[in-house]
MARTIDO-152560 format. One record per residue (C-alpha): residue number from 1; residue in one letter; y, z, x. Coordinates in nm, 4 decimals, decimal comma. Layout:
% residues N
{NUM "A" {Y Z X}} ...
END
This chain:
% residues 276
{1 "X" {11,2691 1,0088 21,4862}} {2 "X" {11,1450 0,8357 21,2029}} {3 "X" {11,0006 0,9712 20,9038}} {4 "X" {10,6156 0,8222 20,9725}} {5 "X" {10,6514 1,0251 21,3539}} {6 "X" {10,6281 1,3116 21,1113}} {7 "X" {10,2688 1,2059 21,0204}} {8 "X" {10,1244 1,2237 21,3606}} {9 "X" {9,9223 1,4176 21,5365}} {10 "X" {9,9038 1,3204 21,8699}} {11 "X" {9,6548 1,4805 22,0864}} {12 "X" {9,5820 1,7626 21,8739}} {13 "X" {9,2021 1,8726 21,8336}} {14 "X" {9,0300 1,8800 21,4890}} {15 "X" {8,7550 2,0513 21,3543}} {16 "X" {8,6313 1,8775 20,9554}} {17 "X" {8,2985 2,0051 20,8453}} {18 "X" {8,1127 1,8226 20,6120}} {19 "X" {8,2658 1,4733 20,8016}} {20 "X" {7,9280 1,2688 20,7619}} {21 "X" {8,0368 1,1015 20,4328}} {22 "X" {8,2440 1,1133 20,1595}} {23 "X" {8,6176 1,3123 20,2010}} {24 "X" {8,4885 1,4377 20,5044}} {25 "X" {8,4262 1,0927 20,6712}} {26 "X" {8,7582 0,9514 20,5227}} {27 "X" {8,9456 1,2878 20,6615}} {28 "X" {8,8437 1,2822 20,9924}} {29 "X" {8,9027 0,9008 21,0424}} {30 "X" {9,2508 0,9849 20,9158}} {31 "X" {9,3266 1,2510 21,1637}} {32 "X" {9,2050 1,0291 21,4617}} {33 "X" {9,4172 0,7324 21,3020}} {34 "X" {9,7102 1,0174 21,3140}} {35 "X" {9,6472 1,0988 21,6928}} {36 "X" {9,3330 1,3922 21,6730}} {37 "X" {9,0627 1,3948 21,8107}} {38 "X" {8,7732 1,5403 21,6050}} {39 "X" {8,4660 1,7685 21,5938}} {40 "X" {8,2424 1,6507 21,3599}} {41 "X" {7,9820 1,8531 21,1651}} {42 "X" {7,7179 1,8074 20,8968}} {43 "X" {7,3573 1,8152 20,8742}} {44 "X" {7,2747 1,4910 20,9163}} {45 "X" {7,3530 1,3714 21,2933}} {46 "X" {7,2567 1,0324 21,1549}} {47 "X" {7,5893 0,9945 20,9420}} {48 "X" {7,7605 1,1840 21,2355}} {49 "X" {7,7148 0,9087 21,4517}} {50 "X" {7,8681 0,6516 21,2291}} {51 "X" {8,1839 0,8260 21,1158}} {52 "X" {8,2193 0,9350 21,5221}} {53 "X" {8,1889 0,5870 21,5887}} {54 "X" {8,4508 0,4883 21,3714}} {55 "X" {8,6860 0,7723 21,5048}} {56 "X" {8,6452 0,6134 21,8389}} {57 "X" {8,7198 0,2618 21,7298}} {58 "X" {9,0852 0,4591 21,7117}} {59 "X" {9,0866 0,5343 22,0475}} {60 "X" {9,0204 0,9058 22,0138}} {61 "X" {8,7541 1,1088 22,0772}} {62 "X" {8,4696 1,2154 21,8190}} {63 "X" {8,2631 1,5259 21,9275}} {64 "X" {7,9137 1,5355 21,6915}} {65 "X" {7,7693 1,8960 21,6189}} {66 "X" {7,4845 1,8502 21,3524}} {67 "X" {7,4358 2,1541 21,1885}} {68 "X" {7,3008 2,3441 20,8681}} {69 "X" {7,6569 2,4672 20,8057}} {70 "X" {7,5402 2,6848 20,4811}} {71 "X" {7,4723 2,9519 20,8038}} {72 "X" {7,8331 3,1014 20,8812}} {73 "X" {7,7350 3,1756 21,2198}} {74 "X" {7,6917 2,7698 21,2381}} {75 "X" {8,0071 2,6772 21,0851}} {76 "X" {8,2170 2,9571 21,2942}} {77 "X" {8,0843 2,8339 21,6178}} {78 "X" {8,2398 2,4724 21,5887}} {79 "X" {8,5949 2,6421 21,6685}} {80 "X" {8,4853 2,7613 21,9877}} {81 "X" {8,2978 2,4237 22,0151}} {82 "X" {8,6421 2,2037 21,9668}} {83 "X" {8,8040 2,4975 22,2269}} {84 "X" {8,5180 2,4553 22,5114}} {85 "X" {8,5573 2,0570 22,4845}} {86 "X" {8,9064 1,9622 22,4360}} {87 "X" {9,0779 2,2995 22,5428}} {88 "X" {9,2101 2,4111 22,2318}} {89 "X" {9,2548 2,3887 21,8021}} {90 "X" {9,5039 2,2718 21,6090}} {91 "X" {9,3753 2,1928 21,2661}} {92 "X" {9,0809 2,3088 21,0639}} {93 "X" {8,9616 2,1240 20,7524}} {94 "X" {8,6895 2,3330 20,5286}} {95 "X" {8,5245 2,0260 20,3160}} {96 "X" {8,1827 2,1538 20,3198}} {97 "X" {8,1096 2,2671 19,9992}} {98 "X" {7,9712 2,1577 19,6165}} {99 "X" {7,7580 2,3130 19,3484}} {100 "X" {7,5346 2,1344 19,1101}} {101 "X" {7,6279 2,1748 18,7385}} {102 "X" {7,4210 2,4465 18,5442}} {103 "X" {7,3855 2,5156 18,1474}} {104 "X" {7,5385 2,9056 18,1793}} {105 "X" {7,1594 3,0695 18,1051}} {106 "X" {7,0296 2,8980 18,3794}} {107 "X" {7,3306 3,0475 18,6080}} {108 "X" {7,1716 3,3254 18,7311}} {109 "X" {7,3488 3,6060 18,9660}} {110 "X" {7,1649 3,4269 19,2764}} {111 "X" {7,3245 3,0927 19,2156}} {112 "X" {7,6620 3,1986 19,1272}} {113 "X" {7,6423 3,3663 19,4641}} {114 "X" {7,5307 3,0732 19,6690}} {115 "X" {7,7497 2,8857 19,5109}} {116 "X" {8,0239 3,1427 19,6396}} {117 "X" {7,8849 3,1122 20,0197}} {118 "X" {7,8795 2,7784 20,0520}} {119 "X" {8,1834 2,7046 19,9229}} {120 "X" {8,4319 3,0441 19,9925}} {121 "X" {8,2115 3,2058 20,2759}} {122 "X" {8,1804 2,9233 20,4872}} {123 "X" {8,5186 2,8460 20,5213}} {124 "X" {8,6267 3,2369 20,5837}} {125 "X" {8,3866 3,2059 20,8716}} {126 "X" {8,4916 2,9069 21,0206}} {127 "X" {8,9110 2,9897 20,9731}} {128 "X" {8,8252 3,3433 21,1078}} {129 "X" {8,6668 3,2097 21,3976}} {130 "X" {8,9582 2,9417 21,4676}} {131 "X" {9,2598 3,1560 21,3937}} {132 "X" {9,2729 3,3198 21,7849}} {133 "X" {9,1878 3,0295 21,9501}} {134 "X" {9,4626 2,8665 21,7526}} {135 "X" {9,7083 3,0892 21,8969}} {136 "X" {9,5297 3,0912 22,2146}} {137 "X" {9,6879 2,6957 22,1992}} {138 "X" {9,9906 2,7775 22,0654}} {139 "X" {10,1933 2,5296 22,2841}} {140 "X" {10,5295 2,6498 22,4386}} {141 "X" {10,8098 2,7958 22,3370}} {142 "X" {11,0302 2,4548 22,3900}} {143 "X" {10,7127 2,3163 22,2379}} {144 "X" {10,5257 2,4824 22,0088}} {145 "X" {10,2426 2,3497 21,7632}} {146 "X" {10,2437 2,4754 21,4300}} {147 "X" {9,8091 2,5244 21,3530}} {148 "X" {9,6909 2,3993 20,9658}} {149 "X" {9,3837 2,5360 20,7554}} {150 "X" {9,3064 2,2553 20,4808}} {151 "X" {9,0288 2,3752 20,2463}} {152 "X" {8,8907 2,1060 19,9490}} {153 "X" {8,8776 2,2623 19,6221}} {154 "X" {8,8571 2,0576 19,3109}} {155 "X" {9,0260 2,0732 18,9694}} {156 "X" {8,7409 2,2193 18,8677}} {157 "X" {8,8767 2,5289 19,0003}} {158 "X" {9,1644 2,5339 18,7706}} {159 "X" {9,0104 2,3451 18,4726}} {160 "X" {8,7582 2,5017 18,1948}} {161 "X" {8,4808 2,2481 18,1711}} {162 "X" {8,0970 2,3334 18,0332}} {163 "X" {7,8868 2,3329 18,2532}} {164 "X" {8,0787 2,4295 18,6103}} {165 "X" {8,0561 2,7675 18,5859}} {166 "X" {7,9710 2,8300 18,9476}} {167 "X" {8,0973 2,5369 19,1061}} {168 "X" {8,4320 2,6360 18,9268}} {169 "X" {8,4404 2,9377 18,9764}} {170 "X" {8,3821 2,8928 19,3542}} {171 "X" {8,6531 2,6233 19,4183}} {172 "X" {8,8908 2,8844 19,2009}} {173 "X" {8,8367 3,1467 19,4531}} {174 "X" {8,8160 2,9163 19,7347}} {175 "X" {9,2356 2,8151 19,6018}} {176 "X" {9,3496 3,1566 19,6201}} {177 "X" {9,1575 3,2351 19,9140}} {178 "X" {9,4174 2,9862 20,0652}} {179 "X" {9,7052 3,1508 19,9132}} {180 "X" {9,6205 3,4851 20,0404}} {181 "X" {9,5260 3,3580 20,3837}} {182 "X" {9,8407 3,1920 20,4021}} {183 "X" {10,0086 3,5092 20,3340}} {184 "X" {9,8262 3,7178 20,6298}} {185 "X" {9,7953 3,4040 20,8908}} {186 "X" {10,1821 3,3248 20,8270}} {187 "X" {10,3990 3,1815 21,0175}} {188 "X" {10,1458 3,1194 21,3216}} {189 "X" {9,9099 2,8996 21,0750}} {190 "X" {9,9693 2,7725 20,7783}} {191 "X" {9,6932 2,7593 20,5359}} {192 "X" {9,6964 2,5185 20,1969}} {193 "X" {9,3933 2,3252 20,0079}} {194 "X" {9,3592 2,0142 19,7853}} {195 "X" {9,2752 2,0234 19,4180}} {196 "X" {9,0457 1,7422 19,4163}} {197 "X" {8,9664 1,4738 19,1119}} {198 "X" {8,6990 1,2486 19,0204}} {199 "X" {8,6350 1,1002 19,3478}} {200 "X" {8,4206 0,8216 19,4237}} {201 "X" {8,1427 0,9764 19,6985}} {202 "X" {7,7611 0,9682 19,7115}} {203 "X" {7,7915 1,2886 19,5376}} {204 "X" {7,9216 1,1243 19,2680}} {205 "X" {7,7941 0,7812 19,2331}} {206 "X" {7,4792 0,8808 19,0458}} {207 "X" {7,6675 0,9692 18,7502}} {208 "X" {7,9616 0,7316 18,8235}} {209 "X" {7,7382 0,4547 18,9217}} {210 "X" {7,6455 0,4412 18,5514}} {211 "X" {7,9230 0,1760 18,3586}} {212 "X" {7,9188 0,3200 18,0672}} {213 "X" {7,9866 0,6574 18,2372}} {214 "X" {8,2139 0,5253 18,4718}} {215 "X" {8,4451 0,3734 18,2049}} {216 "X" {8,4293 0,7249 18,0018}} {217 "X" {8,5508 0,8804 18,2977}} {218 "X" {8,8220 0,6198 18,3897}} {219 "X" {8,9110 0,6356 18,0436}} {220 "X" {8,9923 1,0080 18,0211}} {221 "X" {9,1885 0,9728 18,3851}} {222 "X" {9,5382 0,9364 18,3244}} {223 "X" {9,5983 0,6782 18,5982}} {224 "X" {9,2898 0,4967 18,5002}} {225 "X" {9,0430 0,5028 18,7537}} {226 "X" {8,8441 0,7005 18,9818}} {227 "X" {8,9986 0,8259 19,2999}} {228 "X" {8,8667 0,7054 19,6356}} {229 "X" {8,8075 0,9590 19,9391}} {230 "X" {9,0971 0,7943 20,1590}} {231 "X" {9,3159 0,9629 19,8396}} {232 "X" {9,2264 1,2693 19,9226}} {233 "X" {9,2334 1,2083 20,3369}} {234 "X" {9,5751 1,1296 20,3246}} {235 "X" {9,6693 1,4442 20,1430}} {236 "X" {9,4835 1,6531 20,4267}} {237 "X" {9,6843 1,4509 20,6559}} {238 "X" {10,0043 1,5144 20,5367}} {239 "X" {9,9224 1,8831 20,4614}} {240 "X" {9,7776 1,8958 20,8402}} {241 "X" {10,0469 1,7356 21,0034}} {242 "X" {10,3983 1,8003 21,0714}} {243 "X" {10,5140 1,6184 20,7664}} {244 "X" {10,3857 1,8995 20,5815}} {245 "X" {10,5466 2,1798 20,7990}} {246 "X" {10,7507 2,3616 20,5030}} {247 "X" {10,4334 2,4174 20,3034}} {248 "X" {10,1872 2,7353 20,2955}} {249 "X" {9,9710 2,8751 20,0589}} {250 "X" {9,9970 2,5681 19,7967}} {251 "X" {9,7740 2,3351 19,6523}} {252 "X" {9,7829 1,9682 19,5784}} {253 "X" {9,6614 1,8299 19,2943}} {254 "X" {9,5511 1,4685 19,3806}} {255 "X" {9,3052 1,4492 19,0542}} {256 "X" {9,4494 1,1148 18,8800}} {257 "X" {9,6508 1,3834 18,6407}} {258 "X" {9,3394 1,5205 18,5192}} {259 "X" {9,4173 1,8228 18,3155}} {260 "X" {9,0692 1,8750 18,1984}} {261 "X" {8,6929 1,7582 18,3007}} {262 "X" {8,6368 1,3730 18,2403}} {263 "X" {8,2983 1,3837 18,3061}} {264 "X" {8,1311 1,5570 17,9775}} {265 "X" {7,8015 1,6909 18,0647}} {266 "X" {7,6254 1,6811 17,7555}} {267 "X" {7,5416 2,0024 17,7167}} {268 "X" {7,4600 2,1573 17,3547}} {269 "X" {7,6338 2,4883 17,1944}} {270 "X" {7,3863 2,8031 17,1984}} {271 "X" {7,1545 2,8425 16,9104}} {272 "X" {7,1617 3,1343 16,7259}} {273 "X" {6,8051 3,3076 16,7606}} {274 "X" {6,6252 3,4621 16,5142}} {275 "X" {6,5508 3,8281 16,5475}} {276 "X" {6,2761 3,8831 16,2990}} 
END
């Protein structure tokens, strides 16, 4: 067997939420380039329809389920989704996720906890929901398939940087969320996440689309530049596939070397008030 055969993923069954651009897109293209076939989900069918296309283009089959995945009943029902179509689950990536950046007073209790659903929430519901019919499609004993959980975190999550209180705080407990669901889904699935950098999306081109601001953020990268999604598809792949088989509860860190924000939001120190 050669060492690529380790990448492959031949006939398994996918689910990636938050596929219609972006990491998502990239992921589940690289998972039907590896052999999956994919359920794709998102709330806008319209993107859908162009990433399913391209996972067709592979020869494998793209199954489309636009959906408002914010509501965890949503997001857990594309596991039974991927089990009714292709009779059964092999590999769940949580990329559906993101906060917008907030000066700390304007954090309030509400948005911190959003910011926990969507991110953390979300992807309890959906691994919760997959885990049985994971083992439900557990292969054979002369064959068995090992099941993967991938979650997207960001360095964010392991990095102080003003501004990111909730995001960071969400993608922190999103990372050891991982670790601990490693530790009670272990050995039947193995669970692990990415620590994701500066990576060029829609998400980010508003800020990175800027060239001054691009080339403040390429300059504080230690490789240089600004990551591109396929960067951080391939390390779902390998995480997903047998290639990664020895790993659980870890995360990548496929940030450029960051070891701190590049992007600095601007935002002032606290003025003292007076209290006369």
């Amino acid at each position: 067997m050669s060492i690529l055969d380790r990448f492959t993923l031949t006939d398994h069954v996918a689910v990636v939420t938050g596929a219609g651009r972006g990491i998502g897109a990239a992921t589940a293209v690289a998972l039907a380039e590896a052999g999956a076939d994919v359920v794709l989900s998102s709330r806008t069918e319209g993107q859908l329809d162009e990433v399913a296309h391209r996972v067709e283009d592979t020869g494998r089959t793209a199954v489309v389920v636009p959906a408002d995945l914010s509501d965890t009943e949503a997001v857990a029902a594309l596991a039974q989704r991927a089990y009714d179509e292709f009779g059964r689950l092999d590999v769940v990536v949580n990329n559906v996720g993101g906060t917008i950046p907030n000066a700390f007073l304007d954090t309030d209790v509400a948005y911190l906890e959003e910011s926990f659903h969507f991110n953390v929430s979300t992807a309890h519901a959906l691994t919760r929901a997959a885990v049985p019919l994971m083992l439900a499609s557990a292969g054979t004993p002369d064959a068995p398939r090992q099941k993967s959980v991938t979650s997207i975190s960001s360095m964010m999550g392991r990095s102080p940087g003003r501004g990111y209180l909730a995001y960071g705080t969400a993608k922190a407990a999103l990372a050891h969320w991982s670790r601990l669901a490693a530790t009670d889904l272990a050995p039947q699935v193995r669970v692990n996440g990415v620590y994701v950098g500066s990576v060029m999306t829609s998400a980010l081109e508003f800020v990175a689309g800027v060239p001054e601001t691009r080339q403040q953020m390429e300059g504080a990268t230690p490789l240089g530049h600004i990551g591109e999604a396929e960067d951080i598809a391939a390390a779902v792949l390998y995480l997903a596939s047998p290639a990664g088989k020895y790993l659980t509860g870890k995360m990548l860190e496929v940030d450029g070397g960051l070891l701190q924000p590049n992007l600095d939001l601007g935002l002032p120190d606290l003025e003292p008030t007076s209290d006369s």
